[in-house]
C-alpha positions as CSV (number, residue, x, y, z in Angstrom):
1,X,-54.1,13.8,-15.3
2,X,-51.8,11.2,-13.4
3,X,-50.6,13.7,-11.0
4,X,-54.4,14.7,-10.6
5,X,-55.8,11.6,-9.9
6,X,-52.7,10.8,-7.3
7,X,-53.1,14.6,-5.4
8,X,-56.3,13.5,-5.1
9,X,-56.0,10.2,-3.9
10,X,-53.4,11.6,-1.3
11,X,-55.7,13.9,0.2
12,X,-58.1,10.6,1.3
13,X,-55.6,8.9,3.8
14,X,-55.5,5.8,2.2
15,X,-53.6,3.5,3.4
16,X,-53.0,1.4,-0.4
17,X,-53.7,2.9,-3.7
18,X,-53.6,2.0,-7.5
19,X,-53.8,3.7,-10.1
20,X,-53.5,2.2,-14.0
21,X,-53.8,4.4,-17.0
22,X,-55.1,2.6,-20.2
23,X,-55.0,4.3,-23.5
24,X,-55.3,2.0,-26.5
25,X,-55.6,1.7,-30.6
26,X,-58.0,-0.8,-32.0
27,X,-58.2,-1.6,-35.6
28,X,-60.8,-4.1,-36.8
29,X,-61.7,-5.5,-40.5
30,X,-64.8,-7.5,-40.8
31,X,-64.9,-9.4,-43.9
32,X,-68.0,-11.5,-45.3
33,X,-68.8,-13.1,-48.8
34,X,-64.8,-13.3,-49.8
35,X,-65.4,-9.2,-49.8
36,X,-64.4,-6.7,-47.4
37,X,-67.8,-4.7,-45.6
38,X,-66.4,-3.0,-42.8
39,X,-63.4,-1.0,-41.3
40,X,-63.1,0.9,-37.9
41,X,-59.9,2.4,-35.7
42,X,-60.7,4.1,-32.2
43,X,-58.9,5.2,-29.8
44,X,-59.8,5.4,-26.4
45,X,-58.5,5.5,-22.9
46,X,-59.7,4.5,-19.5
47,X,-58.4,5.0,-15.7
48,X,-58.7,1.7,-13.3
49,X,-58.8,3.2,-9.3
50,X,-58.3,0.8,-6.5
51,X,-58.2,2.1,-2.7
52,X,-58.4,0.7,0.7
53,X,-58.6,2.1,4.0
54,X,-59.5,0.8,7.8
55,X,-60.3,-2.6,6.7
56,X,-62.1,-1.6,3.6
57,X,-61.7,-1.5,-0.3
58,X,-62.5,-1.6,-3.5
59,X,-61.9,-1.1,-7.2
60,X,-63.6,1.2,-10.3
61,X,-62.7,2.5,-13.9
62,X,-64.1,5.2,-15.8
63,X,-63.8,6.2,-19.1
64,X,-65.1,9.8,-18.5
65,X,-61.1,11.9,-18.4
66,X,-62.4,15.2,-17.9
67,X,-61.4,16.4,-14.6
68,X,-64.3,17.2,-12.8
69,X,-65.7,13.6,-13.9
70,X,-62.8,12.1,-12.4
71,X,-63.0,14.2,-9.5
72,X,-66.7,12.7,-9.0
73,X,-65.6,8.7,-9.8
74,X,-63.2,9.3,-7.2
75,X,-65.4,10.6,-4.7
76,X,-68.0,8.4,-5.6
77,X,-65.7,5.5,-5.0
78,X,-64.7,6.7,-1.6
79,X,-68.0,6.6,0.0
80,X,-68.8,3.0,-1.8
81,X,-65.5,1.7,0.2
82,X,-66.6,3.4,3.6
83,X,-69.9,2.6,3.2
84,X,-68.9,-1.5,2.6
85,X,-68.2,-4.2,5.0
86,X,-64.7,-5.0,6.2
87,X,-63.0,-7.1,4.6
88,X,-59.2,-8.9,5.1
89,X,-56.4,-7.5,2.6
90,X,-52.4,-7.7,2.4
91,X,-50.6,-4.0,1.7
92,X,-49.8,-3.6,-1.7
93,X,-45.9,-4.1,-2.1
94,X,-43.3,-2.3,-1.9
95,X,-41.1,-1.0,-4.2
96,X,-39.7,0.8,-6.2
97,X,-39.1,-2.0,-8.7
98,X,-37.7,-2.7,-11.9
99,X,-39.0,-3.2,-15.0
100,X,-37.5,-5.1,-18.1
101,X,-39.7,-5.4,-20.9
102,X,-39.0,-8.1,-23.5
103,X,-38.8,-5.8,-26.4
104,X,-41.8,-8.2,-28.5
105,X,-43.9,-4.9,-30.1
106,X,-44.5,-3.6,-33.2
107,X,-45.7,-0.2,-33.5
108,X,-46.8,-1.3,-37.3
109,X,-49.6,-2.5,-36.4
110,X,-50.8,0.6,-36.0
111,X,-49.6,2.4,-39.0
112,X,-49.8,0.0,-41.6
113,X,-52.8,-0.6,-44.1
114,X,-53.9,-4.3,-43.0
115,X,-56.5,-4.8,-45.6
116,X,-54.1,-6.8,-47.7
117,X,-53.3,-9.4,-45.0
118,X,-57.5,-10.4,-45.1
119,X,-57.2,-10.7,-48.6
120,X,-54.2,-12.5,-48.6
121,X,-56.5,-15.1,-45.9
122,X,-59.1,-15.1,-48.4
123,X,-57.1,-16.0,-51.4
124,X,-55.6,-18.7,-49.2
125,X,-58.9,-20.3,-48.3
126,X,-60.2,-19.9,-51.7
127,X,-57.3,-21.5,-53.1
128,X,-57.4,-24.5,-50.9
129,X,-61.1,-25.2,-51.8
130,X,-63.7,-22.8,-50.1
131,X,-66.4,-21.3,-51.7
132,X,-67.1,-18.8,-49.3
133,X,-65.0,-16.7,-46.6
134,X,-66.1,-14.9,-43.3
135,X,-64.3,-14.0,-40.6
136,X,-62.2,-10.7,-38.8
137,X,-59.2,-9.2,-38.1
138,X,-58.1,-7.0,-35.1
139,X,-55.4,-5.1,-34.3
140,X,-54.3,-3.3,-31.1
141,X,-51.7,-0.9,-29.7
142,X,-52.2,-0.4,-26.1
143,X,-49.9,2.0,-23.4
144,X,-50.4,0.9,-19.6
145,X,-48.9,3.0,-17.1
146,X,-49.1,2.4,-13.1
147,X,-48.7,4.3,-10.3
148,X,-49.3,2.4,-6.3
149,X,-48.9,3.8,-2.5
150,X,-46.1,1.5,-2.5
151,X,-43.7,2.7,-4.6
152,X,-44.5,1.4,-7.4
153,X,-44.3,3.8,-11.6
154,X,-44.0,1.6,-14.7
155,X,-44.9,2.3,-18.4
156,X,-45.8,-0.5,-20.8
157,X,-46.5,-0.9,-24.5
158,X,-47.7,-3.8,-25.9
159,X,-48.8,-4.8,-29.4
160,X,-51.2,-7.8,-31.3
161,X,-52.9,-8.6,-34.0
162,X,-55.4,-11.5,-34.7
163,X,-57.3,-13.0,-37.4
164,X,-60.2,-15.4,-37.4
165,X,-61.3,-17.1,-40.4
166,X,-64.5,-19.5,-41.4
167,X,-64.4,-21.0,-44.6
168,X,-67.6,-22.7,-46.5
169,X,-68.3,-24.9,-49.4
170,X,-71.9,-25.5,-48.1
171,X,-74.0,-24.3,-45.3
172,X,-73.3,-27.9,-43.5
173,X,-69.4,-28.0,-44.7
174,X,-67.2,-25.4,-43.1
175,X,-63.5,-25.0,-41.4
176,X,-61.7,-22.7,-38.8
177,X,-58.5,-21.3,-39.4
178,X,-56.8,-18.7,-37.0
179,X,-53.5,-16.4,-36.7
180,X,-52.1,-14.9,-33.8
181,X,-49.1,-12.6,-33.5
182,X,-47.5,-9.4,-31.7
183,X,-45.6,-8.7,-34.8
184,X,-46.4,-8.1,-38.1
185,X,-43.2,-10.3,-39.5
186,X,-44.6,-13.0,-37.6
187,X,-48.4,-13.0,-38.5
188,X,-49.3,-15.6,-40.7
189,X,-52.5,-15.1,-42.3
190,X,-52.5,-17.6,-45.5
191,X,-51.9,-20.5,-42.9
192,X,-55.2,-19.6,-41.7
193,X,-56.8,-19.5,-44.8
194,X,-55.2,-22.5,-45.7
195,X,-56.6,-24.4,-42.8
196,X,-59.9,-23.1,-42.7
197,X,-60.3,-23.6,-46.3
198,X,-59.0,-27.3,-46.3
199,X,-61.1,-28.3,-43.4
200,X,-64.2,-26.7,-45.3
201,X,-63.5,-29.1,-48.6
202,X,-62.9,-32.3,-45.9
203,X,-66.0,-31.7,-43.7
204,X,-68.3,-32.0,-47.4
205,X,-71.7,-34.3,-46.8
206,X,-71.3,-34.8,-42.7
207,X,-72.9,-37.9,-41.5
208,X,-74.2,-38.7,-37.8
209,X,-72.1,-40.3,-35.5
210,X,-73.2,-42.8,-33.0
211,X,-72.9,-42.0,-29.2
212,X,-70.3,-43.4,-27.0
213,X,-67.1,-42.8,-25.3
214,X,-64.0,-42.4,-27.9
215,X,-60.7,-41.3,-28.3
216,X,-60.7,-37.8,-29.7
217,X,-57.9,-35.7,-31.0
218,X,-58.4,-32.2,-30.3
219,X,-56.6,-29.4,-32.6
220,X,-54.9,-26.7,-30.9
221,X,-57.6,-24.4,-30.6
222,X,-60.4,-26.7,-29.0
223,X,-57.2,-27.8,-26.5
224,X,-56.5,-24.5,-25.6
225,X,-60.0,-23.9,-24.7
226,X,-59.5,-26.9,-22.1
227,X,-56.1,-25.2,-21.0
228,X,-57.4,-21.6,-20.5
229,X,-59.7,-23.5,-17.8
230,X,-57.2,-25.4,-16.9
231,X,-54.8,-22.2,-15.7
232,X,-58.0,-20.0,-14.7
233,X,-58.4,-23.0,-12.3
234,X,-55.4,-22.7,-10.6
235,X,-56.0,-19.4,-9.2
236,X,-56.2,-19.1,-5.6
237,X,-59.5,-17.3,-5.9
238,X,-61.4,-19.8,-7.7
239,X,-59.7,-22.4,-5.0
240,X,-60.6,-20.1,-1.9
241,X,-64.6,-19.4,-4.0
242,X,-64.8,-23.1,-4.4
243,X,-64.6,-22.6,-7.9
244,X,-61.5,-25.0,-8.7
245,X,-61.1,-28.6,-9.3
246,X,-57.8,-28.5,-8.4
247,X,-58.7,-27.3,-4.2
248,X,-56.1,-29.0,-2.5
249,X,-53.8,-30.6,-4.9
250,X,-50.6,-28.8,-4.1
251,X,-47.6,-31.3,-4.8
252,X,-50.4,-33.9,-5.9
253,X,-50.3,-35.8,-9.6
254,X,-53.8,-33.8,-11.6
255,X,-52.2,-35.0,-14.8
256,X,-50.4,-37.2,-17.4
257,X,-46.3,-37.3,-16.6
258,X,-45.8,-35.9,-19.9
259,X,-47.7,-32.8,-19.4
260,X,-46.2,-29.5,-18.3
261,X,-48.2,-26.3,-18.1
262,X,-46.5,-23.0,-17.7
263,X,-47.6,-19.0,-17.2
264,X,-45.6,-16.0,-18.9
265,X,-46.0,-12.3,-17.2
266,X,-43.8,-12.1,-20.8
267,X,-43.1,-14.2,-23.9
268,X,-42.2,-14.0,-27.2
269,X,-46.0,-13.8,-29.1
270,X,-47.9,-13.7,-26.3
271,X,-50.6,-11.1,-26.6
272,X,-51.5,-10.3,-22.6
273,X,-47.8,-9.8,-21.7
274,X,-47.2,-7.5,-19.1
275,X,-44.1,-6.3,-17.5
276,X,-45.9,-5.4,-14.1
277,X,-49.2,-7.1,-12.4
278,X,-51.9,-4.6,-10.9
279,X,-49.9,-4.1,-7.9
280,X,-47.0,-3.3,-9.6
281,X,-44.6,-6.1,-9.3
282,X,-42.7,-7.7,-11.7
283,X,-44.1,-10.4,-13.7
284,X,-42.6,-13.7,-14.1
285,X,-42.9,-16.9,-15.2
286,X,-44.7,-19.8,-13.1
287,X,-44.9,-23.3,-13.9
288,X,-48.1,-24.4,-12.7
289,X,-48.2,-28.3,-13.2
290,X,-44.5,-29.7,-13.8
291,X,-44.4,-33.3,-15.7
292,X,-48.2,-33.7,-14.5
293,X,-47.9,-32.2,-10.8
294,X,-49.9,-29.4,-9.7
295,X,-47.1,-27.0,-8.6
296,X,-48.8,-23.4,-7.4
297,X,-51.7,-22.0,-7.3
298,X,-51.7,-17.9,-9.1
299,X,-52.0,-15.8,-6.2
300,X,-52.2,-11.5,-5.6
301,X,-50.9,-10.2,-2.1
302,X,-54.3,-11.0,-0.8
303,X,-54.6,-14.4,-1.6
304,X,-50.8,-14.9,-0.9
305,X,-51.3,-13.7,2.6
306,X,-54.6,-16.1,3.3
307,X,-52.7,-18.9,1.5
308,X,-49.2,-18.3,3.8
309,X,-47.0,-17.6,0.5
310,X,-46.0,-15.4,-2.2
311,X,-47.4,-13.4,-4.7
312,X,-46.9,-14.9,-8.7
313,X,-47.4,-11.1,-9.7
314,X,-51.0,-12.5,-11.1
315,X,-53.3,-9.7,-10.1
316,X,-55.9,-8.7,-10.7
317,X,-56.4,-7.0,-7.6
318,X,-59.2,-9.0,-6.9
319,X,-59.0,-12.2,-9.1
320,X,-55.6,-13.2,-9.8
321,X,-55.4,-14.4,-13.3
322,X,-52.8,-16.3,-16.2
323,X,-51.3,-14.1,-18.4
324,X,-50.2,-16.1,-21.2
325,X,-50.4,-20.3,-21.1
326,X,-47.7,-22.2,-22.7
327,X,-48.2,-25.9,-23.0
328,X,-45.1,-27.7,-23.7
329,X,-44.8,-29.9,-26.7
330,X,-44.6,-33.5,-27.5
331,X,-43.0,-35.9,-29.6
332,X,-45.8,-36.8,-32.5
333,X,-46.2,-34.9,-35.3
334,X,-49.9,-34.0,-37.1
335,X,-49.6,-37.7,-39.4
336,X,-48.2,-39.1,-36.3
337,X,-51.0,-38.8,-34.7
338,X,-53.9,-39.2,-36.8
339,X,-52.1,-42.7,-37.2
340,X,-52.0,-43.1,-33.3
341,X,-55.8,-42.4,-32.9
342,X,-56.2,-45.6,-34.8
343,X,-60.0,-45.0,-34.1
344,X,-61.7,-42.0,-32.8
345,X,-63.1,-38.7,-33.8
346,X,-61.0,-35.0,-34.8
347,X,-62.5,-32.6,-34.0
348,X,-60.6,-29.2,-34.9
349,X,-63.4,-26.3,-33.1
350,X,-65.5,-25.8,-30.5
351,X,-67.8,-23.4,-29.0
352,X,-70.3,-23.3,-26.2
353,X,-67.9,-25.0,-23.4
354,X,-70.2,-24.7,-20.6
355,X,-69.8,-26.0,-16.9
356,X,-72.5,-28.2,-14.7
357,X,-69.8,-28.0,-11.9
358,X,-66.6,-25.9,-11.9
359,X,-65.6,-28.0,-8.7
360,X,-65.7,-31.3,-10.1
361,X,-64.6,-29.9,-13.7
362,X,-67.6,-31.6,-15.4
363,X,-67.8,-29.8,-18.8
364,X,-69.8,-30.2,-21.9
365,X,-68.7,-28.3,-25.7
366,X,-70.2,-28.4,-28.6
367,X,-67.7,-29.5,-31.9
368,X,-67.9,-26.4,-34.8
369,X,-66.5,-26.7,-38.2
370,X,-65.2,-29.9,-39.3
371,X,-65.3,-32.5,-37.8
372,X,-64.4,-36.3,-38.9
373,X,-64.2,-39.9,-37.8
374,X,-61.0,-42.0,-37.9
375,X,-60.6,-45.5,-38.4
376,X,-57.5,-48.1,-38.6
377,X,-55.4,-44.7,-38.9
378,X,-57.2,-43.2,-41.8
379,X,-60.0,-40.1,-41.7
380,X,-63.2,-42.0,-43.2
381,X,-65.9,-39.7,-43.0
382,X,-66.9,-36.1,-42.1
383,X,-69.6,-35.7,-39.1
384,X,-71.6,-33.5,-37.1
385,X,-74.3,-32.6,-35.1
386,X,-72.8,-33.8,-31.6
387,X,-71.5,-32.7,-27.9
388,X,-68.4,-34.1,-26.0
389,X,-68.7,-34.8,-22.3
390,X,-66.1,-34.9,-19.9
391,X,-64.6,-33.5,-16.7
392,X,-61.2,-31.7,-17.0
393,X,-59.4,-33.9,-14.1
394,X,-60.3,-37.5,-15.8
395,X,-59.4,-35.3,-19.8
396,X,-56.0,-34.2,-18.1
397,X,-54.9,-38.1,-16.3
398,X,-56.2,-39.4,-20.0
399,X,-53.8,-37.9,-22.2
400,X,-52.2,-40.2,-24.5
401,X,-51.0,-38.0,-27.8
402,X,-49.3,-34.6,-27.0
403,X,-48.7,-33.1,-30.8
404,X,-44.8,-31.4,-31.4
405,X,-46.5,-28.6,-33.6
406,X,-47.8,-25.8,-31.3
407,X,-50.1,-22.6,-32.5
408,X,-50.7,-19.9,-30.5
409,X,-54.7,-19.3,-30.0
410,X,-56.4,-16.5,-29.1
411,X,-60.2,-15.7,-30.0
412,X,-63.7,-15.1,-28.2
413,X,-63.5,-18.9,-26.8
414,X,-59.8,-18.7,-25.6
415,X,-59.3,-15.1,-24.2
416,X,-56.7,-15.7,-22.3
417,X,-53.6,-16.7,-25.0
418,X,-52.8,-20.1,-24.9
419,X,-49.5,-21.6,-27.3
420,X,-51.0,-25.4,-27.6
421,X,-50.6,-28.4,-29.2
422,X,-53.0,-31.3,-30.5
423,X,-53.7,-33.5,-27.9
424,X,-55.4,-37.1,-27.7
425,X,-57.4,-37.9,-25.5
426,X,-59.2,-41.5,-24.5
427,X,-62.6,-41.7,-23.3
428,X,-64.5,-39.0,-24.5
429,X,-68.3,-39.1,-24.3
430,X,-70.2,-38.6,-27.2
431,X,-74.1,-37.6,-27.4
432,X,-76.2,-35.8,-29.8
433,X,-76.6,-32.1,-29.7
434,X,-79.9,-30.8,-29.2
């Protein structure tokens, strides 16, 4: 089909071409009640085209294999590009190039039953005082090959598995757990139980909380969701679309000295690793803000070329993007600094981060689960029914509690993988939520 698509592509002139084969394994287990409901497993497969010529390009996938279907997207595709307004590009590079892939699969994941690691989650919560457990599991196997005008033939295989879990002792009282992994030896399901069933028996009769600014600790998975906007943010695109808070801060403190933020094409347990970008180099690592200075911006040839640099190998073709966020640890552990809060809220999930300016970074979230208030050290009470208020440039320079325990999250409100710690953070704004 490859050789197809590429005889094809040939006969057009092109002067740059990509093409990326997809063919992926999904497994997901839906759970409700403390009970199993539902199982699927699909495969499927998908072709991503991109293609420029005199000035011109663009980029389409199909899922439609047969031949004389991709015969038509092609063709179809073709006439979009001529038919569009020019536009300014960089070649795609050239290789050939080598790959080294870091070896972190596990083709289990795809032949083992998983059933038993949801009940073992279940059991967990149960144990540690929920009444009631929700949630899903998802597995993937997914084979990535690439083929480019410049030189550039890879083949990747890659390998995850996650688990989200809600926990309930009443319809007001509920907690979050969740487990990431690319291996099965590694996935650690009763530790999500465990926390989502703990936080469900803590967050019991929630009270109101006044508004106001406090210090709030946020767990690992509401700080990745600030750290996943953070990196998206730092890609030359959302500069250049005026979509970035951090437009010229190159070499400029956006941060707490204490906080590094780094991107992995490939690491251990990170689920979007690649060994290639969409253009076919290499991926590496880049550290994007170094003990609180903003470093590099992600770039593709394109924006490399506009911006006078180098490509990170971060495309996207169009949008270059993180791969997989690692924020470097601290030197308080989870006691440490519930004690260091002294007074101030926890709050350990979030959902509904929404943006009234991605320039400025002004953002507004809306706490889920438990939640509680802290005072002289000590968790008094459990609370809801309220929004935090911020912008991500003050959040970032008001760090003062960077945790040593770090979790990898990934789920619907942190897509791209993010391996966080807790963080404190002073000044918070607190208001009701409608």
């Amino acid at each position: 089909m490859i050789d197809f698509v590429i005889k094809k592509l040939n006969s057009l002139n092109l002067e740059d071409f990509v093409v990326l084969f997809f063919k992926n394994r999904d497994r997901m287990i839906r759970f409700t009640n403390n009970s199993i409901t539902v199982t699927k497993d699909k495969t499927g497969s998908a072709l991503f085209i991109y293609m420029a010529k005199e000035r011109k390009r663009i980029a389409g996938a199909t899922y439609d294999l047969r031949k004389g279907e991709i015969a038509s997207f092609i063709s179809s595709l073709y006439k979009s590009m001529m038919a569009s307004s020019e536009t300014e590009y960089a070649h795609l590079p050239r290789g050939p190039f080598r790959y080294v892939h870091n070896g972190d699969i596990d083709t289990k994941i795809g032949e083992e039953d998983l059933t038993p690691y949801v009940s073992r989650a279940i059991y967990s919560a149960l144990e540690n005082g929920a009444k009631r457990v929700a949630g899903s599991l998802s597995a993937f196997i997914t084979n990535i090959e690439i083929f480019t005008s410049g030189g550039a033939e890879g083949r990747d295989i890659r390998t995850g598995i996650e688990l989200n879990v809600r926990a309930f002792t009443s319809k007001e009282s509920s907690g979050h757990g969740i487990a990431v992994s690319t291996r099965l030896s590694s996935f650690n399901p009763e530790e999500a139980g465990r926390l989502a069933g703990m936080y469900s028996k803590m967050a019991k009769n929630p009270k109101t909380v006044r508004e106001g600014r406090y210090r709030v600790l946020l767990s690992s998975t509401v700080a990745a969701n600030i750290f996943e906007h953070v990196g998206i943010s730092t890609s030359a695109f959302m500069v250049e679309a005026g979509l970035s808070f951090f437009k010229d801060k190159i070499g400029e403190k956006v941060a707490v000295s204490n906080l590094t933020l780094i991107d992995h094409g490939q690491i251990q347990g990170g689920l979007d690793s690649r060994s290639f970008d969409d253009e076919g180099l290499p991926t590496k690592s880049n550290k994007l803000i170094d003990s609180g200075i903003l470093l590099t911006y992600i770039h593709n040839s394109t924006t490399a070329k506009k911006f006078k640099t180098e490509s990170t190998a971060n495309a996207g073709i169009i949008e270059p993007h993180p791969w997989n966020l690692e924020v470097k640890s601290g030197d308080m552990d989870d006691d440490e600094m519930i004690r260091e809060l002294k007074s101030g809220i926890i709050v350990t999930n979030n959902w509904y981060t929404r943006f009234q300016s991605y320039r400025t970074g002004e953002f507004s979230t809306i706490p889920r689960d438990a939640a509680f208030l802290v005072e002289n050290g000590e968790v008094k009470a459990s609370i809801h029914g309220f929004r935090l208020s911020d912008s991500i440039p003050r959040l970032l320079n008001s760090i003062s509690g960077i945790g040593k325990k770090r979790r990898w999250i990934k789920w619907w409100e942190v897509e791209t993988p993010t391996l966080s710690p807790q963080i404190i953070v002073d000044g918070m704004t607190v208001t009701k939520a409608l």
